[in-house]
KOLFI-582681 format. One record per residue: z negated, y, x negated of N, C-alpha, C in turn. Coordinates in nm, 2 decimals. Atoms other than C-alpha are relative to their C-alpha. Layout:
<nodes>
(node (Z, Y, X), (Z, Y, X), (Z, Y, X))
...
</nodes>
This chain:
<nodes>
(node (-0.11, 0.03, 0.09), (-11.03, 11.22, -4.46), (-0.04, -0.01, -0.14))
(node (0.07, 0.00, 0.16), (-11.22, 11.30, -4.80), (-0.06, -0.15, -0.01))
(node (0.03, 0.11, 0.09), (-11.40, 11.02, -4.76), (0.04, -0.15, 0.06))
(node (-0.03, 0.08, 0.05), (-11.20, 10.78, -4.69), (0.14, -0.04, -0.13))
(node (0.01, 0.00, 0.11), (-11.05, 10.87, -4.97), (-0.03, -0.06, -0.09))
(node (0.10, 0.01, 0.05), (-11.31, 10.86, -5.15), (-0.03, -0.21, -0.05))
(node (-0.01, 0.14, -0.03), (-11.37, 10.45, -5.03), (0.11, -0.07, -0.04))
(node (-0.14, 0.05, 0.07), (-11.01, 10.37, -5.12), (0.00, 0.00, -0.14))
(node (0.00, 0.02, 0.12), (-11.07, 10.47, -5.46), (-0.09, -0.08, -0.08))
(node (0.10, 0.11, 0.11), (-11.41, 10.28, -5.53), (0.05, -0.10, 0.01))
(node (-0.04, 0.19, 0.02), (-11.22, 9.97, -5.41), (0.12, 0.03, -0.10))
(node (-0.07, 0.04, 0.05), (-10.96, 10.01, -5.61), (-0.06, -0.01, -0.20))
(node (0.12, 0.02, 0.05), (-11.24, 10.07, -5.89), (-0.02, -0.13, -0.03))
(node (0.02, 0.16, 0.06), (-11.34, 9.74, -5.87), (0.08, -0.13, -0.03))
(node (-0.10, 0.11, 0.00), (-11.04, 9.55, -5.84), (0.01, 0.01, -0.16))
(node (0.01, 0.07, 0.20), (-10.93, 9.38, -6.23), (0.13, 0.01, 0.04))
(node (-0.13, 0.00, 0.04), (-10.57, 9.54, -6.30), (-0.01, -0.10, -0.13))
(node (0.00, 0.10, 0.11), (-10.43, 9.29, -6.54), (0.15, 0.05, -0.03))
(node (-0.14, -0.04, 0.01), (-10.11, 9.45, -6.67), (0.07, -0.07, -0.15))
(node (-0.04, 0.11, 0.07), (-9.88, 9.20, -6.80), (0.09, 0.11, -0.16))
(node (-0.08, -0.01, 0.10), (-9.67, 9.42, -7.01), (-0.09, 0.07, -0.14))
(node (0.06, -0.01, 0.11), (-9.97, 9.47, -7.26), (0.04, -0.08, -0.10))
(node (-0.05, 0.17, 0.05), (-9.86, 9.11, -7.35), (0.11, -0.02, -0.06))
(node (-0.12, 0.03, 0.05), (-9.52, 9.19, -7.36), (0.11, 0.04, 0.09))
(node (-0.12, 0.01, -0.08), (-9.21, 9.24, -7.16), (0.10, -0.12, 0.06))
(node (-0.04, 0.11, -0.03), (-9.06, 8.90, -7.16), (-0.08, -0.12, -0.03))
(node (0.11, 0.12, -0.02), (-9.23, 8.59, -7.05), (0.02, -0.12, 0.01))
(node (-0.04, 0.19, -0.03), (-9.15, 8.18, -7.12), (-0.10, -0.07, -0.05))
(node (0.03, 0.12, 0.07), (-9.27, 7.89, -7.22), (-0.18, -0.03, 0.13))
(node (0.11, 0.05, -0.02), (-9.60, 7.68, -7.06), (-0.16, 0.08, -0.06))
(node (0.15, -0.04, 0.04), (-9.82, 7.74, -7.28), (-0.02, 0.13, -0.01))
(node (0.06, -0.17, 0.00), (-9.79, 8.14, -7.29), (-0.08, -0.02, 0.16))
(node (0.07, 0.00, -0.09), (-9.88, 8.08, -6.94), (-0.12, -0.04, 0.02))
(node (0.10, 0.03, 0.05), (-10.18, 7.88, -7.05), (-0.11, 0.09, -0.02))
(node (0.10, -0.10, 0.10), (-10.30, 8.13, -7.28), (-0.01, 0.15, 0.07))
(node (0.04, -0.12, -0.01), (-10.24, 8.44, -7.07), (-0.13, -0.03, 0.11))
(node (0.05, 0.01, -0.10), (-10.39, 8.28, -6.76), (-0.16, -0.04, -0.03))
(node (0.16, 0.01, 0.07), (-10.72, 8.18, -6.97), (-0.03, 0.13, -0.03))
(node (0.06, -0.13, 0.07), (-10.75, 8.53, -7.12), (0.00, 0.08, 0.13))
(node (0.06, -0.04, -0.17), (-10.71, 8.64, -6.70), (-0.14, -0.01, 0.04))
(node (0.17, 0.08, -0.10), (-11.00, 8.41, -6.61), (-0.13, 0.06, -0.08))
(node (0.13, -0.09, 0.05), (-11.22, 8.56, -6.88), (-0.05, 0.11, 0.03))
(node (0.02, -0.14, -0.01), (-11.15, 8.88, -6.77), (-0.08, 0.02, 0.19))
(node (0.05, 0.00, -0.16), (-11.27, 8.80, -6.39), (-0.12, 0.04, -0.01))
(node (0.15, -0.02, -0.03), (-11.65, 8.77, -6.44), (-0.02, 0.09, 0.00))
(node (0.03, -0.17, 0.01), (-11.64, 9.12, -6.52), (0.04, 0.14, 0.10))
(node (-0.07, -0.06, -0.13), (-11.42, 9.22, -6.18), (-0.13, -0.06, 0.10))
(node (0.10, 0.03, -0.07), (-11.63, 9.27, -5.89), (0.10, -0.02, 0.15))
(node (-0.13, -0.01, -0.12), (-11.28, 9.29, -5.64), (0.09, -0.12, -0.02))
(node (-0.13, 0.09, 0.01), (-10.97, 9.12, -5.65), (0.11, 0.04, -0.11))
(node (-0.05, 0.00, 0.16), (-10.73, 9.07, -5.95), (0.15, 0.06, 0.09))
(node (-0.16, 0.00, -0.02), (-10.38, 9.26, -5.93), (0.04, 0.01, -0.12))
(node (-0.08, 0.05, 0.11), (-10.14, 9.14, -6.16), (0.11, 0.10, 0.02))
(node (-0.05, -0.13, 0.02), (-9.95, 9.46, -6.23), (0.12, -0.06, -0.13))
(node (-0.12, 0.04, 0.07), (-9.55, 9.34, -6.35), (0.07, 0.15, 0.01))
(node (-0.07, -0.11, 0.06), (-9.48, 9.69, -6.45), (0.07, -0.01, -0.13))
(node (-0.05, 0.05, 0.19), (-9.22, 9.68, -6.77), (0.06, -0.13, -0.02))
(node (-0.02, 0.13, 0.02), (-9.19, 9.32, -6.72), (0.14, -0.02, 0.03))
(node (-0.11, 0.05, 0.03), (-8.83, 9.22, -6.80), (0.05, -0.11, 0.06))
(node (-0.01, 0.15, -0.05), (-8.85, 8.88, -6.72), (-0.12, -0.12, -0.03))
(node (0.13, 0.11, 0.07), (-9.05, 8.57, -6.68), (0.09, -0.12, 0.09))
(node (-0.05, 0.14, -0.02), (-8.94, 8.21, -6.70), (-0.09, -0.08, 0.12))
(node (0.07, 0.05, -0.11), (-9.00, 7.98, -6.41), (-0.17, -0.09, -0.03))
(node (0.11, 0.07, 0.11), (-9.24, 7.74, -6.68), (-0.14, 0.08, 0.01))
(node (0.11, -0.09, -0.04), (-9.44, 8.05, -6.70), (-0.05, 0.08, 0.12))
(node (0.10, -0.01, -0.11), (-9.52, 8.14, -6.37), (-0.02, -0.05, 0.06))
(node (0.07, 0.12, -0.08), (-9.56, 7.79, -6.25), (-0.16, 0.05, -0.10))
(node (0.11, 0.07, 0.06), (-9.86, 7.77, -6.52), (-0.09, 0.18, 0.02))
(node (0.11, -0.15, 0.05), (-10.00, 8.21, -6.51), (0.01, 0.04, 0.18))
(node (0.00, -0.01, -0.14), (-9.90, 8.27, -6.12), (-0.03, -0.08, 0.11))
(node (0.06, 0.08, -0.06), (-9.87, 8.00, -5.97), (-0.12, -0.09, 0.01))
(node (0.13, 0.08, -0.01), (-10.15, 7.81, -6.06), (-0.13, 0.08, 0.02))
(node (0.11, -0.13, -0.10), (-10.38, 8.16, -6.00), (-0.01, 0.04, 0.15))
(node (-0.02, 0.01, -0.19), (-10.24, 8.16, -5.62), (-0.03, -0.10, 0.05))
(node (0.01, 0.10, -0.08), (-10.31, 7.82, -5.60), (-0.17, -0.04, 0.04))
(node (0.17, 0.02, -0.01), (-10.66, 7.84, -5.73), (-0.08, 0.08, 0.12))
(node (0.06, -0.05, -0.10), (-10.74, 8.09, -5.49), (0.00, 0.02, 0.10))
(node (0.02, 0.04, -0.12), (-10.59, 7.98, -5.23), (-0.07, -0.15, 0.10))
(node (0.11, 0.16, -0.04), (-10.77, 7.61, -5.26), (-0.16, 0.02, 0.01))
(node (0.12, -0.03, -0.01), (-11.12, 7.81, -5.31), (0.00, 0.10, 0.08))
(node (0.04, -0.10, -0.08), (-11.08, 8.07, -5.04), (-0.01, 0.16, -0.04))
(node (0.01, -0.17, 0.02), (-11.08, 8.35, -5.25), (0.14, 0.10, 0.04))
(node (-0.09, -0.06, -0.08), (-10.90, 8.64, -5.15), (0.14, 0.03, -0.19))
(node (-0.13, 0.07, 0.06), (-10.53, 8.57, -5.34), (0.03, 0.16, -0.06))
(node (-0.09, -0.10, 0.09), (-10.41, 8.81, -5.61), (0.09, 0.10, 0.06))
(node (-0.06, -0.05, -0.03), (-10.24, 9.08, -5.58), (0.14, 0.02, -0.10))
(node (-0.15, 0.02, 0.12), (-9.87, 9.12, -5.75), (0.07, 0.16, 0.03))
(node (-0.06, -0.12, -0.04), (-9.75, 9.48, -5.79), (0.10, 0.01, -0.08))
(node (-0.08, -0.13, 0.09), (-9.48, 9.72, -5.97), (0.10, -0.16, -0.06))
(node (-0.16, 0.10, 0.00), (-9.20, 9.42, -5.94), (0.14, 0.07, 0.00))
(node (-0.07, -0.07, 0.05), (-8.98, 9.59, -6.11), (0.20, -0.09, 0.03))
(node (-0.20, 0.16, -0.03), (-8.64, 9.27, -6.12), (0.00, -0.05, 0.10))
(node (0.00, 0.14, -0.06), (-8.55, 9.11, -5.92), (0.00, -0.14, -0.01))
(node (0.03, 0.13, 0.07), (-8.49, 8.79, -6.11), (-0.15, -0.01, -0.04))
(node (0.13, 0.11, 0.01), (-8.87, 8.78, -6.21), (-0.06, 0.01, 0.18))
(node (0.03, 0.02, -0.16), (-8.93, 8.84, -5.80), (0.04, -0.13, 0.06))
(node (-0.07, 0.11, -0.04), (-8.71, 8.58, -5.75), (-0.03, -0.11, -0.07))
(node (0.07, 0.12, 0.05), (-8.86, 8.33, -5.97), (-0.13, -0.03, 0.05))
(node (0.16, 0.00, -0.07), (-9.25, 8.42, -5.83), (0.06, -0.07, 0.09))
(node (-0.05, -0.01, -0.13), (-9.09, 8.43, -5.51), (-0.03, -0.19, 0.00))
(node (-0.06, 0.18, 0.01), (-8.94, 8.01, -5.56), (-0.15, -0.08, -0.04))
(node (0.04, 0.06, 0.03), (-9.22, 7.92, -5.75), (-0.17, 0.02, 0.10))
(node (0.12, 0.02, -0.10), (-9.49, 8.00, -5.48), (0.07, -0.05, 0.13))
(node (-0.05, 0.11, -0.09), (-9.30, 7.83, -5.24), (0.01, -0.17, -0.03))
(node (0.05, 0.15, 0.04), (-9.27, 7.51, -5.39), (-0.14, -0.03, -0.02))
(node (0.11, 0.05, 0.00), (-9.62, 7.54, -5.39), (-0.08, -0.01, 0.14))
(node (0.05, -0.01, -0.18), (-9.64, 7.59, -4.99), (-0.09, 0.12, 0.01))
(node (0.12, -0.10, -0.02), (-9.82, 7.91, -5.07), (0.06, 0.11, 0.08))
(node (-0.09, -0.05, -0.11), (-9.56, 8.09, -4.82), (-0.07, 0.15, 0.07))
(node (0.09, -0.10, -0.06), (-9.87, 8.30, -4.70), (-0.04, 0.11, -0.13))
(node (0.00, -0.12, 0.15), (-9.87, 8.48, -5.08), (0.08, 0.08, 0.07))
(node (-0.11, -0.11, 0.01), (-9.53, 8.64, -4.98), (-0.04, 0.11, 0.05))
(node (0.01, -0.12, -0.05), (-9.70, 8.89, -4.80), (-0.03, 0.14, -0.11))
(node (0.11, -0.09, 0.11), (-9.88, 9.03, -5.16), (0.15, 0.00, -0.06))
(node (-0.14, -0.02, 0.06), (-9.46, 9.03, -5.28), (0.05, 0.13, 0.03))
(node (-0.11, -0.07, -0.11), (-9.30, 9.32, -5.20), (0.16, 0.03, -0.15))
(node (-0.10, 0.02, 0.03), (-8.96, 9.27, -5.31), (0.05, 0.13, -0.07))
(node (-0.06, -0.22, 0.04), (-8.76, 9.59, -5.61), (0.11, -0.02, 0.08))
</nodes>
């Protein structure tokens, strides 16, 4: 029991929390999604796991922006095989419900499992 404990916590260790509400609470426009999703990708080289994108706090986010900071990070990694983001502490349901639409219009249908619905 200790140690798989233990194992649970070095992986969670390596994963790259990315917690949006350092950024802010409310989320629009293109290009914020531009700019946060660049300042994501920089932060990868330095992750040795998988990225969870931690919408703790987060208020809201416009569809603009999680076509261009979510969706285009689910799509990257589900066109190169990497293993697909994680999306936690979905606090709205309006910004669930925008992820939600905007990974389907991208056919990524097999994300919904990393959703769990507030």
């Amino acid at each position: 029991m200790a140690r798989e404990r233990a194992l649970s916590e070095a992986k969670d260790v390596m994963k790259l929390r990315y917690k949006l509400v350092e950024q802010g609470s409310v989320f629009s426009t293109r290009s914020r999604g531009v700019r946060m999703l660049t300042d994501l990708e920089s932060r990868v080289s330095e992750a040795q796991g998988p990225i969870v994108l931690d919408f703790e706090g987060v208020k809201h986010v416009s569809y603009s922006f999680a076509d261009e900071f979510v969706g285009k990070l689910m799509q990257r990694a589900h066109d190169t095989g990497s293993p697909l983001p994680e999306l936690v502490n979905i606090d709205q349901r309006t910004v669930y419900d925008v992820i939600e639409l905007n990974l389907r219009s991208r056919d990524l249908d097999s994300a919904q499992v990393l959703l769990a619905p507030a």
